[in-house]
Each structure stands twice: as C-alpha cells, then as structure tokens.
N, C-alpha and C positions, 0 to 999 in steps of 0.2 A: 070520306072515302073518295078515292079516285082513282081511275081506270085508267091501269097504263101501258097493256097489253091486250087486244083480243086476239085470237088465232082460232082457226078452224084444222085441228088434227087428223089428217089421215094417214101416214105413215110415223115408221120410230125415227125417219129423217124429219119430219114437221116437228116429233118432240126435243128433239136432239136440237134442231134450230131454235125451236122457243129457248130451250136452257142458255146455249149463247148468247141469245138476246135478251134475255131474261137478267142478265149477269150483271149488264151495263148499268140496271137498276136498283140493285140492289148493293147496299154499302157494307163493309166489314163490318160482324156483329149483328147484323141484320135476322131478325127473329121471323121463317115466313111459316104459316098454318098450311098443310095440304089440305084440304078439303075435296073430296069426292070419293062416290061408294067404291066397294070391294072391287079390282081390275080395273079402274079407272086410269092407271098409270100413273100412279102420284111415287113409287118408288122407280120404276122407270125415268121419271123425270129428276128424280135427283142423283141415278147413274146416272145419265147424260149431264147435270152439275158439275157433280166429280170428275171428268172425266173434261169438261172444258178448263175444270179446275187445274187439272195436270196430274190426279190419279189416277195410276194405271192397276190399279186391283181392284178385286170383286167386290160389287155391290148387292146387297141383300138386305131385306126388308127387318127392320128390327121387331118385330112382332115378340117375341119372346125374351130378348134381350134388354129391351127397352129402348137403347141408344144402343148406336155405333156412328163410331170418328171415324172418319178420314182425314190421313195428315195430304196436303195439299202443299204445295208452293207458296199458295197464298194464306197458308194456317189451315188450321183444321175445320173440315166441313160435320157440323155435328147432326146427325139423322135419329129425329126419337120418335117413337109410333106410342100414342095413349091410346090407344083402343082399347087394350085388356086393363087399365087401372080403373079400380071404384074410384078412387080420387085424383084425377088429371093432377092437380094439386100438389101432388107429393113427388113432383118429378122436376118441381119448379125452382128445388136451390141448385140441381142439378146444371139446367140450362142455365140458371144466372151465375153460375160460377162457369160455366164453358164462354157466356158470351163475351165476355171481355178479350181472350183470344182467338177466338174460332173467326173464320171468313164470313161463316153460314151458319146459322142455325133453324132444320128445316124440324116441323110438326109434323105430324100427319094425324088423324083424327082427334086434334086439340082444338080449343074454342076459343079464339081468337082473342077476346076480350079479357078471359080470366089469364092467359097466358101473357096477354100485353104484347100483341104480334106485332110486328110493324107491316107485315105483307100479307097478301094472302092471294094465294094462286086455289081458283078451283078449274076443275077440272071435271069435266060434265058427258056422257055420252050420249049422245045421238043417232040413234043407229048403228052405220058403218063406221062414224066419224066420232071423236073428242071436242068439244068447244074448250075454250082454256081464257081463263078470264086472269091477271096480276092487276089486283088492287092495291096499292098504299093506302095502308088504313086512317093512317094521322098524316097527314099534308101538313107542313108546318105552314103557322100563320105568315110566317116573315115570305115563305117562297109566294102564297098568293098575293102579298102584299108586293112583295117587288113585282111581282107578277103584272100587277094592274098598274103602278108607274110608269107614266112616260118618261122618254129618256133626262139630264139631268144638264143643268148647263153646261157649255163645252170647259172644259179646265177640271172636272170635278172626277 
C-alpha cells in the first residue's frame, strides 16, 4: 500500500478539491473502496467526482438500489454501496462487467480485498474536521523498481 493523498477536511470546498485532485490518480477502470462510518462524506465525495467529471445531474447515495451510473464525458462513473448485502460478493459480476468501460468505479462499504480494489480513500472524522487518506493498494513492482534506478546512459 501507499499513500498518495492526506488532506484534512473542513469544508464541502476542501471535499470538492480532494475530488479534483484526487482524479489525477486515478486511472480509467479504476476500482476505489469508500471506507468510513455513516455521514462521513463518502457520497459527497463522489458528487464532487462527478461533477469534476462533467456530470451535471443529481447525485444520490445508492443505499437501496445498489449502484447507480453516471454517464460522464469520460465514460461512466459507476457508484455501488454493499452495506445492505449478506454477500458483498454477489454484486461482483456486476462491477466487473461495468469496469472495463466505466472511468470509475467507486465502493462504499466493500472490503477492499475481496473486491480487488485498486484504491482506497478513507475517510475518518475528527471532530469538527474529516481526515481523508487515498491509498493505492497494489503499487506496481516495475513503478518502485524504476523508481529506485538511477538515470540510464545518455542515448538510451
């Protein structure tokens, strides 16, 4: 895992910026987990997604529905909440048949592992304040290996 965001949240402009910035990191297809309790802002944070995405309609938490798309400019941003299933499980041909066109595909109380997340934003409150952590769960070995190379002869 590694950390590739921390922010400290006090306003819905601090969430609204994380989502911007947030965007840069994440690649089309990209499976992220919300993680944080009940009013944490983990659907707040993916209307401010959508909405950097170039949706201009209403965003609402899929609690009952399971998922809800948004078609986007850049493809569709897919938003599914497991909270209410016995088996998180069974919602999983769903997202793998959405990921291969979707921009996004955001979680909200799924488990990172069983769903094969590539990201995971928690979202933590503190008081008055939110903490907001974006982890990439699997770093590929080739980025920390170029990573730690020095540069290569000149020509190359």
């Amino acid at each position: 895992m590694r950390l590739l965001l921390e922010r400290t949240l006090k306003t819905l402009e601090d969430t609204q910026a994380l989502a911007r910035e947030a965007l840069a990191f994440l690649p089309p297809g990209a499976l992220v987990v919300l993680e944080g309790p009940l009013g944490a802002g983990k659907t707040t944070f993916v209307r401010f997604l959508a909405e950097a995405l170039g949706f201009k309609g209403r965003v609402t938490s899929p609690s009952y529905t399971l998922i809800h798309t948004y078609p986007t400019p850049e493809g569709p941003l897919v938003h599914a909440d497991l909270y209410r299933l016995m088996d998180p499980k069974a919602l999983l041909p769903q997202l793998e048949a959405a990921r291969e066109e979707a921009r996004l595909l955001l979680a909200e109380w799924g488990n990172p592992g069983l769903l094969e997340a590539d990201f995971l934003l928690r979202l933590s409150p503190q008081g008055e304040v939110r903490r907001a952590e974006l982890w990439q769960l699997h770093p590929s070995q080739e980025e920390g290996i170029q990573q730690g190379l020095p540069p290569g002869p000149p020509g190359e």
